[in-house]
MDTraj code that builds the backbone (N, CA, C; nanometers):
import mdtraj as md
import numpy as np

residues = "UNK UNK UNK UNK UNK UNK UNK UNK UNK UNK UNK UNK UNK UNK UNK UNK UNK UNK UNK UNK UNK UNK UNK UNK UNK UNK UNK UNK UNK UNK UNK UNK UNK UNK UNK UNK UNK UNK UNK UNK UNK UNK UNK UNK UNK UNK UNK UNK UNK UNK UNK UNK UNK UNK UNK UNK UNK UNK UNK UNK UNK UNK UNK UNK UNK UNK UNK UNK UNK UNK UNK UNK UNK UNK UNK UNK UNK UNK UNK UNK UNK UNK UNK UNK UNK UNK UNK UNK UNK UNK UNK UNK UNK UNK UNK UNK UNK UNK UNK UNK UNK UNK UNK UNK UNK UNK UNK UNK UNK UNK UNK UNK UNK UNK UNK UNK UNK UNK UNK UNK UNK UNK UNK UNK UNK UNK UNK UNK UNK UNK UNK UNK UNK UNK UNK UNK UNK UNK UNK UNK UNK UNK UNK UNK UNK UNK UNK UNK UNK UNK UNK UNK UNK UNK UNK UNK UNK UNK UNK UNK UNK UNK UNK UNK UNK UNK UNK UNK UNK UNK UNK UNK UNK UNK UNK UNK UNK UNK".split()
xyz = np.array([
    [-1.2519, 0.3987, 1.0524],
    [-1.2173, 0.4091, 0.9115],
    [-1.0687, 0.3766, 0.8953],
    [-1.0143, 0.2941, 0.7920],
    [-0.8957, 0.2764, 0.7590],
    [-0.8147, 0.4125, 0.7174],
    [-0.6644, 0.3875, 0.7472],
    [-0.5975, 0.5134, 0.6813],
    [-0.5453, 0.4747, 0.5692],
    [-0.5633, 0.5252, 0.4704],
    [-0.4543, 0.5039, 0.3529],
    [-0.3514, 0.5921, 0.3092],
    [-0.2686, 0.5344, 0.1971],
    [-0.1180, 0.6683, 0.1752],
    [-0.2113, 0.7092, 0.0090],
    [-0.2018, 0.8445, -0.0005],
    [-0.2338, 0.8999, -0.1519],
    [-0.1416, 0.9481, -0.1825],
    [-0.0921, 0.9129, -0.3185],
    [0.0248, 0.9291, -0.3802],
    [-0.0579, 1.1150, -0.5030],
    [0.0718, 1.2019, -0.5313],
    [-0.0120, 1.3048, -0.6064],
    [0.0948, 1.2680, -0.7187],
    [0.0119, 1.2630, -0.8338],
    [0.0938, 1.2091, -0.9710],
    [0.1363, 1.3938, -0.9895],
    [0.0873, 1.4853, -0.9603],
    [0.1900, 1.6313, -1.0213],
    [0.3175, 1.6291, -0.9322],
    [0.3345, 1.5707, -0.8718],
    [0.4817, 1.5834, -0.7203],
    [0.5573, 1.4628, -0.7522],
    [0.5118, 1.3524, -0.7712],
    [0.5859, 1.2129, -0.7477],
    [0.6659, 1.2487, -0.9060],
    [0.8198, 1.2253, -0.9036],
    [0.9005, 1.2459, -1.0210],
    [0.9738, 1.0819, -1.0353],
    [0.8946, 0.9915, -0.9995],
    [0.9646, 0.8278, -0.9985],
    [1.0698, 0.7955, -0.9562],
    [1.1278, 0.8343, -0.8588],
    [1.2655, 0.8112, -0.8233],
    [1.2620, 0.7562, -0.7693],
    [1.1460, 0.6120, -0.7214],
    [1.1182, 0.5084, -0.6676],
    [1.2203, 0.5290, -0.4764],
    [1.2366, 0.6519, -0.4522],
    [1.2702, 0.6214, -0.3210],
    [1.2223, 0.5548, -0.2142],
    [1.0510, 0.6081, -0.2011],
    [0.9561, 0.5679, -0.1685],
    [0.9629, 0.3609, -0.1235],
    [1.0348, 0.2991, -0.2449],
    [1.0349, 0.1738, -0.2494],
    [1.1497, 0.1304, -0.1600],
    [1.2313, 0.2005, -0.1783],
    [1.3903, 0.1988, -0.1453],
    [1.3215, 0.1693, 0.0345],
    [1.2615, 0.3209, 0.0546],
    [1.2571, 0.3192, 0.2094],
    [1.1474, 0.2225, 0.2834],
    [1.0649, 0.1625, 0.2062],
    [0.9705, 0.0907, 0.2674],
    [1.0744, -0.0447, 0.2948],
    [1.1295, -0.0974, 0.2153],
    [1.2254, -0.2408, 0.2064],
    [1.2860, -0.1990, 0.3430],
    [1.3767, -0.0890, 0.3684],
    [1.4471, -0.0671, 0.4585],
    [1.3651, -0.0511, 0.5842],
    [1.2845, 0.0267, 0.5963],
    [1.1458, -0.0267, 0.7232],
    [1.1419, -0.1377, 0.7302],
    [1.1404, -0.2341, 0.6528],
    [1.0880, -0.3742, 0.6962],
    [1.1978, -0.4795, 0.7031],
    [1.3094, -0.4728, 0.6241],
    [1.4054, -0.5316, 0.6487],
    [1.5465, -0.4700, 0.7351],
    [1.5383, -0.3594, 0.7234],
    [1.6371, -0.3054, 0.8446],
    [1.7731, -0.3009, 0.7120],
    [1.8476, -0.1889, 0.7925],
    [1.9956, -0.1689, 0.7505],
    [2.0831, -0.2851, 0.6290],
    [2.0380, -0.3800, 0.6951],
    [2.1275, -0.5286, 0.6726],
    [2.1110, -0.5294, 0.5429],
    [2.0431, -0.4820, 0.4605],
    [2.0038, -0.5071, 0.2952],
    [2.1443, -0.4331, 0.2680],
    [2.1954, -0.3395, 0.3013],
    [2.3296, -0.2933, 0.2651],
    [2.4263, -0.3378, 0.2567],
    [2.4738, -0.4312, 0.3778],
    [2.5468, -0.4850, 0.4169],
    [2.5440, -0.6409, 0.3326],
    [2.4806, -0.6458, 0.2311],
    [2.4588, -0.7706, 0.1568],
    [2.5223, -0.7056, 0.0108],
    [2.5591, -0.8936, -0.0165],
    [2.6114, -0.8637, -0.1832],
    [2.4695, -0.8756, -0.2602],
    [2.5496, -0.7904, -0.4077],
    [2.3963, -0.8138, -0.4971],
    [2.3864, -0.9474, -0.5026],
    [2.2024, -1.0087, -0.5024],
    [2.1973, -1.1033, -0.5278],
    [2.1757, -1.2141, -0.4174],
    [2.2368, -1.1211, -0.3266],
    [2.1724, -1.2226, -0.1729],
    [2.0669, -1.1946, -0.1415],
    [2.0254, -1.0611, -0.1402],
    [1.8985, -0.9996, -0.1221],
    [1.7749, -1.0141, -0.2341],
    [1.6221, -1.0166, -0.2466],
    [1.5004, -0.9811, -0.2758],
    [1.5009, -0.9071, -0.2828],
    [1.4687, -0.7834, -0.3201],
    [1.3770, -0.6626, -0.3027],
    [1.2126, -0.6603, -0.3433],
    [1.1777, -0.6519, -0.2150],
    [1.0799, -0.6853, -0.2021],
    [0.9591, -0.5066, -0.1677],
    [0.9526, -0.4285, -0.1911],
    [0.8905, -0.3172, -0.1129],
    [0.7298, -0.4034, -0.1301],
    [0.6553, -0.3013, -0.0579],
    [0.5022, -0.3300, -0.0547],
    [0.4173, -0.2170, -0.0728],
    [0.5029, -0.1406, -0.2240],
    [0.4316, -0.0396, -0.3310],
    [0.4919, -0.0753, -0.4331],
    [0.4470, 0.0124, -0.5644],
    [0.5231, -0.0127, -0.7307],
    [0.4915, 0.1291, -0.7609],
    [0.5541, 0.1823, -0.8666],
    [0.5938, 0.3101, -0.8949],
    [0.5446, 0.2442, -1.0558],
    [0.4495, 0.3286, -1.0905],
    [0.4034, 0.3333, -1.2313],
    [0.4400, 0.4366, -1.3294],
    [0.5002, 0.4269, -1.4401],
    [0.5343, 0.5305, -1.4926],
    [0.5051, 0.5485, -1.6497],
    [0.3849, 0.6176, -1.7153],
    [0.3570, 0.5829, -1.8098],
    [0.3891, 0.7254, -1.9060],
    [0.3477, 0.7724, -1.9984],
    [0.3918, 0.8573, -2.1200],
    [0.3362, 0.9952, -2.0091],
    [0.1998, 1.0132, -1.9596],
    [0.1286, 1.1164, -1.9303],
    [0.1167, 1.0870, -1.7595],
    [0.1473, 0.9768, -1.6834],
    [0.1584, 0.9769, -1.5143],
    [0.2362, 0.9460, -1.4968],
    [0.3182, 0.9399, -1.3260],
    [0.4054, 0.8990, -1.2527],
    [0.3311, 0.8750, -1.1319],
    [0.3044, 0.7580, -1.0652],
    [0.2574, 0.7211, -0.9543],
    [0.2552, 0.6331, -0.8731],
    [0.3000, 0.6612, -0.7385],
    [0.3098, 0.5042, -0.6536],
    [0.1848, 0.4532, -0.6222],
    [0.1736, 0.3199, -0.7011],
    [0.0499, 0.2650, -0.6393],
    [0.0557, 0.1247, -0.5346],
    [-0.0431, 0.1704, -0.4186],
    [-0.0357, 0.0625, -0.3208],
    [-0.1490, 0.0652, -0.2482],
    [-0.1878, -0.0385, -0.1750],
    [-0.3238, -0.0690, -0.1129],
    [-0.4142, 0.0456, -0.0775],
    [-0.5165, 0.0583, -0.0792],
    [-0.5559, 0.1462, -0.0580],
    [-0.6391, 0.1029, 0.0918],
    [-0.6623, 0.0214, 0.1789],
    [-0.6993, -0.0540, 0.2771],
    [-0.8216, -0.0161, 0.3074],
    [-0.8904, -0.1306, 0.2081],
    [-1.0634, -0.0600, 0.1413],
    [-1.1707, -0.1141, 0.2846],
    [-1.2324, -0.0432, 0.2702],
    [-1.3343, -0.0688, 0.4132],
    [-1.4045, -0.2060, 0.4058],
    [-1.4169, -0.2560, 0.2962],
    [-1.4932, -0.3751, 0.2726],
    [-1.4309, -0.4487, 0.1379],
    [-1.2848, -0.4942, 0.1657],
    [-1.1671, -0.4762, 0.1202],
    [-1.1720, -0.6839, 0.0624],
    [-1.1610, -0.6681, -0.1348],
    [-1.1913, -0.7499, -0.1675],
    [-1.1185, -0.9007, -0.1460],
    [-1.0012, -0.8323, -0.1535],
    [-0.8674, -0.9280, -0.0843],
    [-0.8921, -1.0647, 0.0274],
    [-1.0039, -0.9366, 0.1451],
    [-0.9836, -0.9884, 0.2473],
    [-1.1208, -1.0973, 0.2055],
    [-1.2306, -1.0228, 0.1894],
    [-1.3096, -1.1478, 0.1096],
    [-1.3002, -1.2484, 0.0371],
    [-1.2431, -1.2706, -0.0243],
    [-1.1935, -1.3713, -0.1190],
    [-1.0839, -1.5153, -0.0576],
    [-0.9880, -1.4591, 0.0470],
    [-0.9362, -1.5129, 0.0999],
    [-0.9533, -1.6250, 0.2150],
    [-0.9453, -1.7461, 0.1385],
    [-0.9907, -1.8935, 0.1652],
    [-0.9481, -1.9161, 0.3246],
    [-0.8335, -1.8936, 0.3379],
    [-0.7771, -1.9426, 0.5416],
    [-0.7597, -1.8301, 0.5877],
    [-0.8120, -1.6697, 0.5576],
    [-0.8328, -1.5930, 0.6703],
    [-0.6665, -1.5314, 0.6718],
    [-0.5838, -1.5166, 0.6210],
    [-0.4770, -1.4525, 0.5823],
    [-0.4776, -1.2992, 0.5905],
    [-0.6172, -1.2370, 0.5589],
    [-0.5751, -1.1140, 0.5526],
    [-0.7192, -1.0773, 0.6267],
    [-0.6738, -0.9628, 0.6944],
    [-0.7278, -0.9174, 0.8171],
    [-0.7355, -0.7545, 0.8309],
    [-0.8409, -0.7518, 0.9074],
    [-0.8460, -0.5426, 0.9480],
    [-0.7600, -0.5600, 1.1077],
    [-0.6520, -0.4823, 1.0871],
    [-0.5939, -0.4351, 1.2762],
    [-0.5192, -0.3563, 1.2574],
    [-0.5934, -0.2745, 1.3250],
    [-0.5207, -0.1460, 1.3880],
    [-0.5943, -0.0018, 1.2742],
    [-0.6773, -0.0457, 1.1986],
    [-0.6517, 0.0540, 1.1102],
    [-0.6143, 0.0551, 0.9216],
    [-0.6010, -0.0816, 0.9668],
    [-0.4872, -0.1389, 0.8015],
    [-0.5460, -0.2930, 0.7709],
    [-0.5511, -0.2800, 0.6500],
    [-0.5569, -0.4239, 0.6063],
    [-0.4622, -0.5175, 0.6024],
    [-0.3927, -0.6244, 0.6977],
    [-0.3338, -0.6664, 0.6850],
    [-0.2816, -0.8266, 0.6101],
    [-0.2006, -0.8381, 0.5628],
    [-0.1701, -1.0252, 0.5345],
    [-0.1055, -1.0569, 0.6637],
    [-0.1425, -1.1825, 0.6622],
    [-0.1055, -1.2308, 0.7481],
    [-0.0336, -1.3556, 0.6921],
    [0.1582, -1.3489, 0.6690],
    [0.2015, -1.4265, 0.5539],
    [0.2053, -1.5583, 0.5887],
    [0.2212, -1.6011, 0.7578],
    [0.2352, -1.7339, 0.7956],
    [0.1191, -1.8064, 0.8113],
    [-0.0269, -1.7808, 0.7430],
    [-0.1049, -1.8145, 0.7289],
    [-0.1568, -1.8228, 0.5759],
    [-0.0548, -1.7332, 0.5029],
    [-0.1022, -1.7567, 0.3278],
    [-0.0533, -1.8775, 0.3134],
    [-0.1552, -1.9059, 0.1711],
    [-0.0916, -2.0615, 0.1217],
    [-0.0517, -2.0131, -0.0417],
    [-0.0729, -1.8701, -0.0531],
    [-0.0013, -1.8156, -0.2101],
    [-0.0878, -1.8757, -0.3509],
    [-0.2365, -1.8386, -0.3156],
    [-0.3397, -1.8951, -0.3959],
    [-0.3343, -1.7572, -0.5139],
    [-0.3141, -1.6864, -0.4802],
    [-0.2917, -1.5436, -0.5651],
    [-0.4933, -1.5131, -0.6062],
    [-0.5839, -1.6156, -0.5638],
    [-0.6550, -1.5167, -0.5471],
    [-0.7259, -1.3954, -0.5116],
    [-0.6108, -1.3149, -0.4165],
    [-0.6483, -1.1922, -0.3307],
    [-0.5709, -1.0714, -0.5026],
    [-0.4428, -1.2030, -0.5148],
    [-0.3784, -1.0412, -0.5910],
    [-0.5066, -1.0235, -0.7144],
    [-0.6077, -1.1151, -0.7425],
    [-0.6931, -1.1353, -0.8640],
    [-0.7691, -1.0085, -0.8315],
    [-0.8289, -1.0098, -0.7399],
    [-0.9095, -0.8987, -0.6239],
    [-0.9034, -0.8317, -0.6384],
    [-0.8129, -0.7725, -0.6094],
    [-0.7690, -0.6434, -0.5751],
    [-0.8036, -0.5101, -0.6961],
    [-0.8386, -0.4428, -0.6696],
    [-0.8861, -0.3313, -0.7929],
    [-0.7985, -0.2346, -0.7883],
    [-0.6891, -0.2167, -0.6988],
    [-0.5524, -0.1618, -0.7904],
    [-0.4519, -0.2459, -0.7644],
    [-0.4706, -0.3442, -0.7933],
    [-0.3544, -0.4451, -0.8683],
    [-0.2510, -0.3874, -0.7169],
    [-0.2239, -0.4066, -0.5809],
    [-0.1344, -0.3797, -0.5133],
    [-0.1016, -0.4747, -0.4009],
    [-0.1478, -0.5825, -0.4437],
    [-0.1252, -0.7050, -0.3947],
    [0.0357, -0.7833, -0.4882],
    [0.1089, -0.8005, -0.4578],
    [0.2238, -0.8943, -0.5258],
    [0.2541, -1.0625, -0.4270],
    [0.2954, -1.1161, -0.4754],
    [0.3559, -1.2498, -0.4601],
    [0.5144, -1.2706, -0.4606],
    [0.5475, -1.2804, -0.3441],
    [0.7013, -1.2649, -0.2875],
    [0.7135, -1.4261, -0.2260],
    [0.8737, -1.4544, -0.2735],
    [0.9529, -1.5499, -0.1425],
    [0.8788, -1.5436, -0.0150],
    [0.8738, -1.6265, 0.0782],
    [0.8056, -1.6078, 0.2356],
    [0.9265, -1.5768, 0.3022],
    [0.9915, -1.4877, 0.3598],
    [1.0959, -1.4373, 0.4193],
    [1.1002, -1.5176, 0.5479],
    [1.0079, -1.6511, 0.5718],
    [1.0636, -1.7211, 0.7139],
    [1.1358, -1.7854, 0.7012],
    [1.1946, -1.8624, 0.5769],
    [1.2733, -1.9802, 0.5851],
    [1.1893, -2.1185, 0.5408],
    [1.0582, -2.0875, 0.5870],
    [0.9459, -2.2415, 0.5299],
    [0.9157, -2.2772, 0.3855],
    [0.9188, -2.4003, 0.4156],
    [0.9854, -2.4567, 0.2404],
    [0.8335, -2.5216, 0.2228],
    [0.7694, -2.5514, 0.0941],
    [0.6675, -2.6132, 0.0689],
    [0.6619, -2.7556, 0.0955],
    [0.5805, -2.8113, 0.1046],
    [0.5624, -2.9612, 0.1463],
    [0.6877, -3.0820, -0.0124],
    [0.6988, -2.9839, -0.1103],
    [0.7967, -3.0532, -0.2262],
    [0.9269, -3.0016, -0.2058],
    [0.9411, -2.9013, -0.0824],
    [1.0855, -2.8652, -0.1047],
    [1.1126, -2.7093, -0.1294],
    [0.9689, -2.6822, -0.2483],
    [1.0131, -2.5151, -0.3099],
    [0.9641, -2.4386, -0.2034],
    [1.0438, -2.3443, -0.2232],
    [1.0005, -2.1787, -0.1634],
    [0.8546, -2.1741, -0.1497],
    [0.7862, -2.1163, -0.0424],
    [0.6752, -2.0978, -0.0346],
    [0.6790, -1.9552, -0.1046],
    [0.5681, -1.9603, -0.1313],
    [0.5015, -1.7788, -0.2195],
    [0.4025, -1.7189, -0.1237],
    [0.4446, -1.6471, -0.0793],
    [0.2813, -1.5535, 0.0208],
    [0.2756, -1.4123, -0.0579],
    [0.1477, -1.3470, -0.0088],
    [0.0650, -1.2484, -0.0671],
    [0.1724, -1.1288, 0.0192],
    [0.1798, -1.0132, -0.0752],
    [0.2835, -0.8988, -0.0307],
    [0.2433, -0.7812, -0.0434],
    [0.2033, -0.6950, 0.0370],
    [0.1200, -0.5259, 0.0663],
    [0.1524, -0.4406, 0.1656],
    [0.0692, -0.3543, 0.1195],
    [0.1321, -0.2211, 0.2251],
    [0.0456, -0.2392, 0.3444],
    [0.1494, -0.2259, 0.4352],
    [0.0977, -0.2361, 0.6292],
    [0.0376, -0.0923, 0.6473],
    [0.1564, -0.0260, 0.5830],
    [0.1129, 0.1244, 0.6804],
    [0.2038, 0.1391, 0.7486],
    [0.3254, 0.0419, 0.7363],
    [0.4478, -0.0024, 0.8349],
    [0.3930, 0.0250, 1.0187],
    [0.3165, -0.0467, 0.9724],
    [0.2423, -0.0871, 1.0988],
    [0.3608, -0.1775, 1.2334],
    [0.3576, -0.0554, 1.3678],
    [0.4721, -0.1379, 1.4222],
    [0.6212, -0.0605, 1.3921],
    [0.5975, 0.0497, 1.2903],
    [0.7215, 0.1423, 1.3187],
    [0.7006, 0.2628, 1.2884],
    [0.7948, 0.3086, 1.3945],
    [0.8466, 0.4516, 1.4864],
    [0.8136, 0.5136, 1.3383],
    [0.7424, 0.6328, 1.3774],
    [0.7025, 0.7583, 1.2147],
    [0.5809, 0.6927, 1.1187],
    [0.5097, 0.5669, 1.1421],
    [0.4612, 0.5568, 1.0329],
    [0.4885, 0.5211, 0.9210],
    [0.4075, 0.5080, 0.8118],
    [0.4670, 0.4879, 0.6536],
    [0.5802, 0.5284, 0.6288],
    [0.6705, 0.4544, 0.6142],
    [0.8366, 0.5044, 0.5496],
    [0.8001, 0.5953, 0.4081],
    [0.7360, 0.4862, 0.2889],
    [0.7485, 0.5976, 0.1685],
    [0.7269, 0.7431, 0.2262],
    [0.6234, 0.7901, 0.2731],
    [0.5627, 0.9043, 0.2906],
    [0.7363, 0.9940, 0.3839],
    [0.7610, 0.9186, 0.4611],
    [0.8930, 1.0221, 0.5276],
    [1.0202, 1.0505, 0.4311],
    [1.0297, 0.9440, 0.3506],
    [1.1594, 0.9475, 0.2556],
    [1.1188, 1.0556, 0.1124],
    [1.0474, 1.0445, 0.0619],
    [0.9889, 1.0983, -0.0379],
    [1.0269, 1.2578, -0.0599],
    [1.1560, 1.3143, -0.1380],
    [1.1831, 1.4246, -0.1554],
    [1.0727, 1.4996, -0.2193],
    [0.9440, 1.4453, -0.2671],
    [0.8964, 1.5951, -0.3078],
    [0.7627, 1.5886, -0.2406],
    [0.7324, 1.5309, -0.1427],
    [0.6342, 1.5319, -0.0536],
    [0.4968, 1.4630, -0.1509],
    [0.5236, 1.3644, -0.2400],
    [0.4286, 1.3296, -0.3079],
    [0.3516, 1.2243, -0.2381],
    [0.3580, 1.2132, -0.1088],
    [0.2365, 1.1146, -0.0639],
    [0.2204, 1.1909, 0.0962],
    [0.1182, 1.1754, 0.1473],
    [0.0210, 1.1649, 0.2195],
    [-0.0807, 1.0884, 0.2942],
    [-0.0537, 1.0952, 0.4123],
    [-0.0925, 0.9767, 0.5267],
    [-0.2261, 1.0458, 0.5137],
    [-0.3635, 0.9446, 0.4892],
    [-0.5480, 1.0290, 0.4571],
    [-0.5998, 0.9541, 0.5870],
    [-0.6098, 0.9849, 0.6327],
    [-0.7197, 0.9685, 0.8142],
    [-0.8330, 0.9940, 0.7933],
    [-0.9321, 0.9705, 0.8652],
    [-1.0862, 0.9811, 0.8692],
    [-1.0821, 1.1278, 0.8811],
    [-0.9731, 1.1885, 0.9557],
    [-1.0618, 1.3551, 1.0141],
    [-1.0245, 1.3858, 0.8458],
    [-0.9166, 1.3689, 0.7496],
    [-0.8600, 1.4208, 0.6255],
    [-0.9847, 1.4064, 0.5016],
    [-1.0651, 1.2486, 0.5621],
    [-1.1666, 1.2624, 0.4608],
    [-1.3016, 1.3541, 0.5128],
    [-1.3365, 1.3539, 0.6464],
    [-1.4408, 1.4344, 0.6775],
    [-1.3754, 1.5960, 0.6526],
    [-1.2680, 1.6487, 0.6235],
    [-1.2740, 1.7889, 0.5643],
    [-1.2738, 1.7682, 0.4503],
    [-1.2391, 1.6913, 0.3481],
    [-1.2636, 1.7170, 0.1875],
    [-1.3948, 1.6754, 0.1460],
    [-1.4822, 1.6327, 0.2273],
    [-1.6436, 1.5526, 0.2111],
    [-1.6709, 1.7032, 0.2649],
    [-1.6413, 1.7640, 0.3903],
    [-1.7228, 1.9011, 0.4111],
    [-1.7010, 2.0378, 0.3302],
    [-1.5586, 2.0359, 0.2459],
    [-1.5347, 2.1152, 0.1634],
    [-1.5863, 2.0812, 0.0328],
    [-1.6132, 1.9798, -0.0104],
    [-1.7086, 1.9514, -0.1135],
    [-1.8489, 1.9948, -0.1327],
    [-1.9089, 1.9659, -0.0263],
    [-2.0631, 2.0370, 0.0177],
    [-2.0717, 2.1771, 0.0170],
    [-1.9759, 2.2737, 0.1123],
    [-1.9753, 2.3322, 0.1132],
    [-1.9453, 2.4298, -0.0515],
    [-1.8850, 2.3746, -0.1111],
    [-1.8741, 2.4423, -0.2497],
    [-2.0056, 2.4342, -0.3828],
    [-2.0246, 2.2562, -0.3275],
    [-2.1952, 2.2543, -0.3779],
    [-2.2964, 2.3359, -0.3409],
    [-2.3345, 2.3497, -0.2602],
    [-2.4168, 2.4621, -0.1654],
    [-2.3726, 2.6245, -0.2497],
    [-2.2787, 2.6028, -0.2445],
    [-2.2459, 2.7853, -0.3152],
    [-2.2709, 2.7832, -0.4683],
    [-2.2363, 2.6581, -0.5242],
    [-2.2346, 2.6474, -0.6332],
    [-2.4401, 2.6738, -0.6426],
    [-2.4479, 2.5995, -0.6046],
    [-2.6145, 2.5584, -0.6704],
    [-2.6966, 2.6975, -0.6033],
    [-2.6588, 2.7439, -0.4921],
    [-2.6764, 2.8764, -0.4671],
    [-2.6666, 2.9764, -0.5782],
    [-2.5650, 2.9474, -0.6632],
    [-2.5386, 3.0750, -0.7461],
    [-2.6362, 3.0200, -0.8622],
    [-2.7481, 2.9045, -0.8819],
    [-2.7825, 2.8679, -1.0163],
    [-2.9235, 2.9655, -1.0046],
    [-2.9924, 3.0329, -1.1277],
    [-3.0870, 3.1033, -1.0958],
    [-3.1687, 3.0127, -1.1494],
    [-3.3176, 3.0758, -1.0981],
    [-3.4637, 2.9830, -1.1297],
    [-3.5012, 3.0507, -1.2983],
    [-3.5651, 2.9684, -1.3566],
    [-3.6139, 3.0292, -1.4721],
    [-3.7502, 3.0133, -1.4613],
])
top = md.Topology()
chain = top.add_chain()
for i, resn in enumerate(residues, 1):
    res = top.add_residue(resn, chain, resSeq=i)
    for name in ("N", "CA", "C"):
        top.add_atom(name, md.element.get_by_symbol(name[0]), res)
traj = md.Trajectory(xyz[None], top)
């Protein structure tokens, strides 16, 4: 089973740190050490913030994950656990971000340097790894002052699937016969 990050809209207060620290997982220190304007910011979540929620939304790395279906040269892939892109193989058709049923697919610069066959910037498909490949895991989830996300594992869903039953069972236990 894939792991995903669950964000809790009563904890998350938008202070987009979460974004801050994923960029820095993936690009390292050096984003500091740059003037504005040299840099992208690029994270691989978005922080939604509407009248009545606050919530980071990002891949949810679906078991039969539409992205990866849809996707014409095989770009995006299951390893390790995570749905991954695979950017030096996108060609930036943006039909995965079409896919996607929470919109957590984006379209970024290709951070290699490869220019399109006219010259422009290539565009590849941009998501959450799981920061797959670094020390701690998901950055949002470690940076996050109010503990509003959560790394969900298979054992995390087999106790809320057995605490569910288990409350059904009591529940329908308590219904009388007429």
């Amino acid at each position: 089973m894939n792991y995903f990050v669950k964000g809790n809209p009563d904890l998350c207060i938008g202070c987009r740190t979460c974004m801050i620290g994923c960029v820095v997982a993936h690009e390292g220190v050096k984003i500091f050490q740059m003037k504005p304007g040299e840099y992208v910011f690029n994270p691989k979540l978005d922080i939604i913030k509407t009248a009545t929620i606050t919530m980071p939304v990002q891949c949810k790395h679906c078991e039969n994950p539409a992205c990866m279906n849809v996707c014409a040269v095989g770009a995006i892939q299951m390893i390790d656990n995570a749905v991954m892109v695979l950017q030096d193989k996108c060609i930036g058709c943006k039909t995965c971000m079409i896919a996607c049923p929470y919109g957590a697919i984006n379209m970024v610069v290709s951070s290699d340097g490869k220019k399109q066959l006219d010259g422009s910037e290539r565009v590849v498909a941009n998501k959450c790894d799981l920061c797959t490949g670094i020390d701690g895991g998901p950055a949002c989830i470690r940076v996050c002052p109010t503990a509003a996300l959560k790394l969900v594992t298979e054992e995390d869903v087999e106790t809320s699937v057995s605490n569910k039953r288990t409350a059904a069972a009591i529940s329908l236990a308590q219904v009388k016969e007429y």
